[in-house]
C-alpha positions as CSV (number, residue, x, y, z in Angstrom):
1,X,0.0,0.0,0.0
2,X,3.3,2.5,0.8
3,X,4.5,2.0,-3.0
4,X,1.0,2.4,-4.7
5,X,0.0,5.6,-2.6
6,X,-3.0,4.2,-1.0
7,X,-1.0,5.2,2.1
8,X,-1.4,8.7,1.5
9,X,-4.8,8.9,2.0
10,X,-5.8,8.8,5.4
11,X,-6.6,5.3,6.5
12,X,-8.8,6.4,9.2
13,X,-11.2,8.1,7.4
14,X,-11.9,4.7,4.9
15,X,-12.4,3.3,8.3
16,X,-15.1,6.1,9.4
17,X,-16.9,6.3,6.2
18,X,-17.4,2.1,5.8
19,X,-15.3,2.7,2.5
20,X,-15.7,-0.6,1.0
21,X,-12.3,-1.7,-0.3
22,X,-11.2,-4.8,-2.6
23,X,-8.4,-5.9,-1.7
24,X,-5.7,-8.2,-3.8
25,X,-3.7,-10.7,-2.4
26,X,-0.1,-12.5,-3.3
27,X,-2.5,-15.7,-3.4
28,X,-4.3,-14.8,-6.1
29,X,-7.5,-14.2,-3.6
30,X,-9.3,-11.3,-3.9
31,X,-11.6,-9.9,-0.7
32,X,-13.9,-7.1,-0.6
33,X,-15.1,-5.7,2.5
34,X,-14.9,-2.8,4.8
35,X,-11.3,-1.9,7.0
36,X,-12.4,-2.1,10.8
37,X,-9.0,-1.4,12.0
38,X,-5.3,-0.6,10.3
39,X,-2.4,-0.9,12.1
40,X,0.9,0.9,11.1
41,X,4.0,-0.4,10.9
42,X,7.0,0.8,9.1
43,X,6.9,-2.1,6.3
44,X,3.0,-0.7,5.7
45,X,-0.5,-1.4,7.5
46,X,-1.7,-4.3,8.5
47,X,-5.6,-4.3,8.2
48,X,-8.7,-6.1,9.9
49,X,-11.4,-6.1,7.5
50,X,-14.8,-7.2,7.6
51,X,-17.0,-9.1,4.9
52,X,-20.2,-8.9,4.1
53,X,-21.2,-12.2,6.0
54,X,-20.1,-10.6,8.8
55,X,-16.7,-12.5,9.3
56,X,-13.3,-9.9,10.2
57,X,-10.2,-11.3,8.6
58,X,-6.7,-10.0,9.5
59,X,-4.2,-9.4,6.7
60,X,-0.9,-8.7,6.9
61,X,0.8,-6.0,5.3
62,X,3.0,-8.3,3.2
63,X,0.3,-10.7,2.0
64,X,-1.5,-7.0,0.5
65,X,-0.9,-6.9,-3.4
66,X,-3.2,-3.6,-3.9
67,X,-6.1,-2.0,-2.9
68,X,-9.0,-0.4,-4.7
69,X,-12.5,1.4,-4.1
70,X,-14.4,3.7,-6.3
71,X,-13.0,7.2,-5.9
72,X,-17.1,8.4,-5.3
73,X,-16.9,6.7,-2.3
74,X,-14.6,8.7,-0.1
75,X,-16.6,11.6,-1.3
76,X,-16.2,14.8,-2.5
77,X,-13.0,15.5,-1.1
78,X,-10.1,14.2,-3.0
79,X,-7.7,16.1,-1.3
80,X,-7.1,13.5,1.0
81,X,-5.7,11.6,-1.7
82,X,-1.9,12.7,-3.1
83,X,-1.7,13.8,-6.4
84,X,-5.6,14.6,-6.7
């Protein structure tokens, strides 16, 4: 998330507004679902995310291959986001 710039936008505020986020894995999986909790490190965030059965999954920074959600969903303020 560091070297795509997801990690200039403010994290915290996905987590307010119930951004739902897909979320690419080094296994090939994919997950959507909304981030509950991140947790900083220096390496990048680990992330607790829940699904929409209701299930929280914990994924470790290193096992993150990218992250997406539709821009419209963070709202009208892209100035959260670097480069926008």
């Amino acid at each position: 998330m560091q070297v795509s710039g997801l990690a200039a936008l403010d994290i915290s505020q996905l987590i307010v507004d119930q951004v739902k986020i897909k979320i690419e894995m080094i296994n090939g999986k994919n997950m959507t679902g909304t981030i509950i909790k991140a947790e900083e490190h220096p390496q990048g965030y680990e992330l607790f995310v829940k699904t929409g059965d209701g299930t929280i999954h914990f994924i470790p920074y290193h096992a993150i291959v990218s992250a997406s959600f539709p821009l419209g969903d963070i709202g009208s303020d892209t100035s959260r986001i670097k480069g926008m």
